[in-house]
C-alpha positions in Angstrom: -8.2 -16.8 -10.0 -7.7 -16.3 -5.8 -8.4 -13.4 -4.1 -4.7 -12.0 -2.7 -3.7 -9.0 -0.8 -1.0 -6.5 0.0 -0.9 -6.1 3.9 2.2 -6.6 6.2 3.8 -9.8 6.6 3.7 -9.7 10.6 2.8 -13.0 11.5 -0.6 -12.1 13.7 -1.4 -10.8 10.0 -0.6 -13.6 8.3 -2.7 -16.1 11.1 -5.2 -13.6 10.0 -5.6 -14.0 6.5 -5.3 -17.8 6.7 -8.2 -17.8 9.0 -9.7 -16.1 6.1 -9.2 -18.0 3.6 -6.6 -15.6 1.8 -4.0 -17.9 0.5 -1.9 -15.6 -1.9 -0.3 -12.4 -1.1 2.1 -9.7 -1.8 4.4 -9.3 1.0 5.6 -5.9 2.6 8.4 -4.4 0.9 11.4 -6.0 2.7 13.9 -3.2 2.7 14.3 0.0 0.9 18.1 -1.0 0.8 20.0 -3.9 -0.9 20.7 -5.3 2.8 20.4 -8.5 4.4 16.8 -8.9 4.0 17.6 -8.6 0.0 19.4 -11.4 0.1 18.7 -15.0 -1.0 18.7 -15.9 2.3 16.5 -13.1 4.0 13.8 -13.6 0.9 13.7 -17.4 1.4 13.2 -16.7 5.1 10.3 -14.5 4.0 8.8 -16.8 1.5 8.9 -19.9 4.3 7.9 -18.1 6.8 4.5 -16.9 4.6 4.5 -20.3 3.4 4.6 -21.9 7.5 0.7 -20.2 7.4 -0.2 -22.2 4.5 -0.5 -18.8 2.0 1.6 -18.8 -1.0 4.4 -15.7 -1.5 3.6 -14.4 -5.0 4.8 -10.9 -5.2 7.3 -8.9 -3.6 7.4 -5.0 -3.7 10.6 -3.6 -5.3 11.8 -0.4 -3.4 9.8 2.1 -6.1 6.6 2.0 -4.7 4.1 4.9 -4.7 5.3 7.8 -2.7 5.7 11.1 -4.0 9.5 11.7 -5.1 10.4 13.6 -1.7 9.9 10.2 0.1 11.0 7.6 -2.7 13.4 4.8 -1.7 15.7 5.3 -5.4 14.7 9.0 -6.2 17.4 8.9 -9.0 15.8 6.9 -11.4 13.0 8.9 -11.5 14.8 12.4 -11.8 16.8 10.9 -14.4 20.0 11.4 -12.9 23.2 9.6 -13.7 25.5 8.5 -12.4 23.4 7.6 -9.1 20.6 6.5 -10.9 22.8 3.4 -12.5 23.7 2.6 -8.8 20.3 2.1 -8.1 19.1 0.4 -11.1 22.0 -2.2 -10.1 20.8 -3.0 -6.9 17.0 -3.6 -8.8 18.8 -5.9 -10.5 20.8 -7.5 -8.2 17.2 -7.7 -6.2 15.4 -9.5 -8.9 18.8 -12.0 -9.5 18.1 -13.1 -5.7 14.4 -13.0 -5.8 14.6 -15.7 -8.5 16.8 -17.7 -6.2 14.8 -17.4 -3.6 11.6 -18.6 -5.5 9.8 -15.2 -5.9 8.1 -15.2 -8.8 7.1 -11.9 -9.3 8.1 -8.0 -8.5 6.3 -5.4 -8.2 6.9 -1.7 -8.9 5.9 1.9 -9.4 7.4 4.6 -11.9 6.1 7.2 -9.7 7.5 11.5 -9.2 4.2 12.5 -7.8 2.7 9.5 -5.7 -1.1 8.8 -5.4 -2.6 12.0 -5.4 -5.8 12.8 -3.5 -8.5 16.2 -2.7 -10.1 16.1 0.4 -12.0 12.4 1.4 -15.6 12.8 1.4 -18.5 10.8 3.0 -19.7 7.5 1.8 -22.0 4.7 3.0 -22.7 4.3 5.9 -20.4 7.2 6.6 -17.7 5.6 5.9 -14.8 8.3 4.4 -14.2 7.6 0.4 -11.2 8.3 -1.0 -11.2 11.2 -3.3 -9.8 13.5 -5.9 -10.8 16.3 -7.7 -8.4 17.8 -10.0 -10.9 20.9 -10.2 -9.7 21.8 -6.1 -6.1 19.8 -6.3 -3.4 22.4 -5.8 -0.8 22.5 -8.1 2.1 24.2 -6.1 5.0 23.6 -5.2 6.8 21.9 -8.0 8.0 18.7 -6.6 12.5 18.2 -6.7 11.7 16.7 -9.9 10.8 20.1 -11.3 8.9 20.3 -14.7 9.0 16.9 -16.1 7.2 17.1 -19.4 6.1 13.8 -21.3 9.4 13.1 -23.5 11.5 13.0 -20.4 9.1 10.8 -18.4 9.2 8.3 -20.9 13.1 8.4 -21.3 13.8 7.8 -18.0 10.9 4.8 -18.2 13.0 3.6 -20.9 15.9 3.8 -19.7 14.9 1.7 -16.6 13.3 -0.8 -18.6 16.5 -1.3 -20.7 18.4 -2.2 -17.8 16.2 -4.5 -15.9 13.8 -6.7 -18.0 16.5 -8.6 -19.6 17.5 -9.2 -16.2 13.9 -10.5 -15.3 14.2 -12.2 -18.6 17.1 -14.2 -17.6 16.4 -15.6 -14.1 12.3 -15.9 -15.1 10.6 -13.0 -12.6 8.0 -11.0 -13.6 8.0 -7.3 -13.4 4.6 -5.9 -12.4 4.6 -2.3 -13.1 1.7 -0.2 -11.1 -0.6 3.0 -13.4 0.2 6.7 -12.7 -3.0 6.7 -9.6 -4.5 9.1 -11.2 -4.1 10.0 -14.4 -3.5 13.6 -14.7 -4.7 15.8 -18.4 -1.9 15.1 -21.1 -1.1 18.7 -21.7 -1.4 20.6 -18.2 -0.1 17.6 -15.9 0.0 18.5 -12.6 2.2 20.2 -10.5 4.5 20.7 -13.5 4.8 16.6 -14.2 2.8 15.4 -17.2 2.4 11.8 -16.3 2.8 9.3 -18.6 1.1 5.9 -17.7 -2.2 7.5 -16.5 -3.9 6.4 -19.2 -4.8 3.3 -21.6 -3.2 4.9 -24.1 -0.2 5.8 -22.2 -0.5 1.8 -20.6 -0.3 0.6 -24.3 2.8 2.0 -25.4 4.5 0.9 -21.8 4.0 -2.7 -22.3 5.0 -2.0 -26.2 8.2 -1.3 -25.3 9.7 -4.2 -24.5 7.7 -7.5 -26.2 8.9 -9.6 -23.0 6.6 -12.2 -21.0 8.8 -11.1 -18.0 7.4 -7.4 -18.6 3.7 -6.4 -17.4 1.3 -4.8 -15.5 0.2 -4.5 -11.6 -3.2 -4.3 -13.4 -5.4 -1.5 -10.8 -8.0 -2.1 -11.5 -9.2 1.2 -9.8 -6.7 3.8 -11.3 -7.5 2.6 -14.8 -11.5 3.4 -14.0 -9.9 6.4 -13.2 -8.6 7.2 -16.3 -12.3 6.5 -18.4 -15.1 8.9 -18.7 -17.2 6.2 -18.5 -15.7 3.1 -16.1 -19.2 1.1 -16.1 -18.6 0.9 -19.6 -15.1 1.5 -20.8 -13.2 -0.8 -18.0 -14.1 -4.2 -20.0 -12.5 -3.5 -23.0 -9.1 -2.5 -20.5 -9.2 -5.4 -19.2 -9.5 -7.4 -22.7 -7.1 -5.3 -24.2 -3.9 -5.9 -22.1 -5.3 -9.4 -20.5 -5.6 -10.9 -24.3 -1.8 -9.7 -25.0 -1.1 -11.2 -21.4 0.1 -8.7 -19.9 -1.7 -8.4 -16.8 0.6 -9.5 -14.0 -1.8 -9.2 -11.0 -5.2 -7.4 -10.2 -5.8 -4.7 -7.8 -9.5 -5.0 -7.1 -11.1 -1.7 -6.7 -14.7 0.1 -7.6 -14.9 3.4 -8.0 -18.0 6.2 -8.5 -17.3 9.2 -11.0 -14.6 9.1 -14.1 -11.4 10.9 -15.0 -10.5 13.9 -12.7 -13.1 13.3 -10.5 -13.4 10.0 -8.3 -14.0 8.6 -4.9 -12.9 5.2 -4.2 -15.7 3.0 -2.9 -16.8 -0.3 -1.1 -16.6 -3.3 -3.7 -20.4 -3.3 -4.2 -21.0 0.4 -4.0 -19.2 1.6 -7.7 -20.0 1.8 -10.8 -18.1 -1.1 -12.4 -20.0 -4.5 -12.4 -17.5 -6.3 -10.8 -19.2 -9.5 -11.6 -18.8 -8.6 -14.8 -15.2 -7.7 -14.4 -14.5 -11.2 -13.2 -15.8 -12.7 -16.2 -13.7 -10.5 -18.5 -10.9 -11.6 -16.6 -11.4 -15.3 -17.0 -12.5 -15.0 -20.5 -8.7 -13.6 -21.2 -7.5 -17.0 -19.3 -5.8 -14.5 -16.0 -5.2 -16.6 -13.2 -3.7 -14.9 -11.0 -4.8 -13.1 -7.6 -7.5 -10.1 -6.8 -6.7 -8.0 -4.2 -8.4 -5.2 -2.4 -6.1 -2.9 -2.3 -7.9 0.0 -0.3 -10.7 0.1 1.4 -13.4 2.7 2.6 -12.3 3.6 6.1 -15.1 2.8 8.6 -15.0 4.9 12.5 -13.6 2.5 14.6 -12.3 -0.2 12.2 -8.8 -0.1 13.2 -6.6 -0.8 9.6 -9.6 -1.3 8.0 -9.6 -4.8 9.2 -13.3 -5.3 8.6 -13.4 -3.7 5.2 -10.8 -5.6 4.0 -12.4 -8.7 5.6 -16.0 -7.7 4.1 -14.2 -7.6 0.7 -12.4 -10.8 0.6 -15.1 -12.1 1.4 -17.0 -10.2 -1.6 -13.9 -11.6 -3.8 -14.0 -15.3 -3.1 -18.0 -15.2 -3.8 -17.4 -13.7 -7.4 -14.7 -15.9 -8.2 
């Protein structure tokens, strides 16, 4: 294992991270559009360029990351609507053809209508401001475009997506690293009229089942799926077992949380109630070697990007690893 991240691909970033020992990363997304940067030739620039600092390119973001359906790169796939939403499910492909040319090894993704959804932050150590939700003082209006979007549909238009593209990833040898619903949301109310699908282990279990591909797995957070437990300190282990045994976890976001499903602040590394020790054993016992990444942090008064609580953290990564 190596700890990774997610941040921008600026080069004073990545002089950064190699001054700190982070050696793997997931770039920025290059361009919500099949353009120029898209092509062989812009993504070998990218990986080179990464690789001039000495830190290996792993991942690459796909443009369906984890914004709210208003602001989503390929809306159409997620509403389900033809014929736009083949147009755009070409260009994925065509993205992962030339990522495999290019030497990216893995993609990562979101299947996202309602985003990451968050109540009011609240204090933490320190003061620092947690990231919080509380599904008890979440509103639940407006509808989003998507409308009511109950269960059935959300996992045909899953499906749907996944027909088209993993034999795609199958054929030119990329991973697809698919991101949890952040949070999970209750099965029959939803919110906001969307009854999320892969915001829970249950839900997360009959993902990967649906196509039995090597090329098809998780963005494992590490976090979200806390999220979805009434009793993370406990219940995250057997997660991690569960879908790291079958080897479906793709890469790690590294995350503690305190509280359980529907109510939840994201926390410093050390300040949770996962043993994260722990967590790092379960992780090697199911042979993952890939990266762990931070991929918030607390924010801290003063700590501009949250440059020294992501640097506090990598450092608490590389001494558990």
């Amino acid at each position: 294992m190596k700890v990774g991240t997610q941040h921008d691909s600026s080069d004073e970033t990545l002089a950064v991270l190699a001054a700190l020992g982070v050696n793997d990363v997931c770039s920025a997304l290059p361009s919500a559009r099949l353009d120029d940067h898209w092509s062989v030739e812009g993504l070998t620039r990218l990986r080179e360029r990464v690789e001039s600092f000495g830190i290996r390119l792993g991942i690459v973001p796909l443009p369906l990351s984890s914004h709210d359906i208003a602001h989503a790169e390929n809306p159409a796939i997620m509403l389900g609507r033809s014929p736009q939403r083949d147009r755009e499910i070409d260009d994925i492909c065509r993205m992962i053809h030339n990522a495999s040319r290019a030497g990216i090894p893995m993609l990562k993704y979101n299947m996202s209508i309602l985003g990451v959804v968050r109540t009011e932050p609240t204090p933490g150590r320190g003061g620092a401001r947690y990231s919080t939700f509380s599904y008890a003082k979440a509103k639940q209006e407006p509808f989003t475009e998507a409308g009511t979007v109950a269960a059935d549909a959300y996992w045909e238009r899953i499906a749907y997506f996944l027909e088209r593209v993993v034999p795609v990833a199958e054929e030119h040898k990329v991973r697809l690293a698919c991101h949890p619903h952040d949070p999970g949301m209750p099965h029959a109310e939803g919110y906001r009229g969307v009854q999320t699908v892969l915001g829970s282990v249950e839900g997360l279990k009959r993902f990967v089942d649906i196509h039995p591909s090597p090329y098809h797995g998780l963005n494992f957070c590490q976090g979200t799926v806390a999220e979805m437990l009434q009793d993370p300190g406990r219940e995250i282990f057997e997660a991690i077992r569960y879908f790291g045994s079958r080897g479906k976890i793709f890469n790690v976001h590294f995350r503690n949380i305190q509280g359980r499903f529907l109510d939840f602040r994201e926390t410093f590394i050390d300040d949770g109630d996962v043993d994260m020790l722990r967590a790092v054993r379960v992780y090697k016992e199911v042979g993952y070697d890939g990266m762990l990444m931070p991929d918030h942090v607390p924010r801290i008064a003063g700590d501009a990007g949250g440059q020294q609580a992501f640097a506090y953290t990598f450092g608490y990564i590389k001494a558990l690893i």
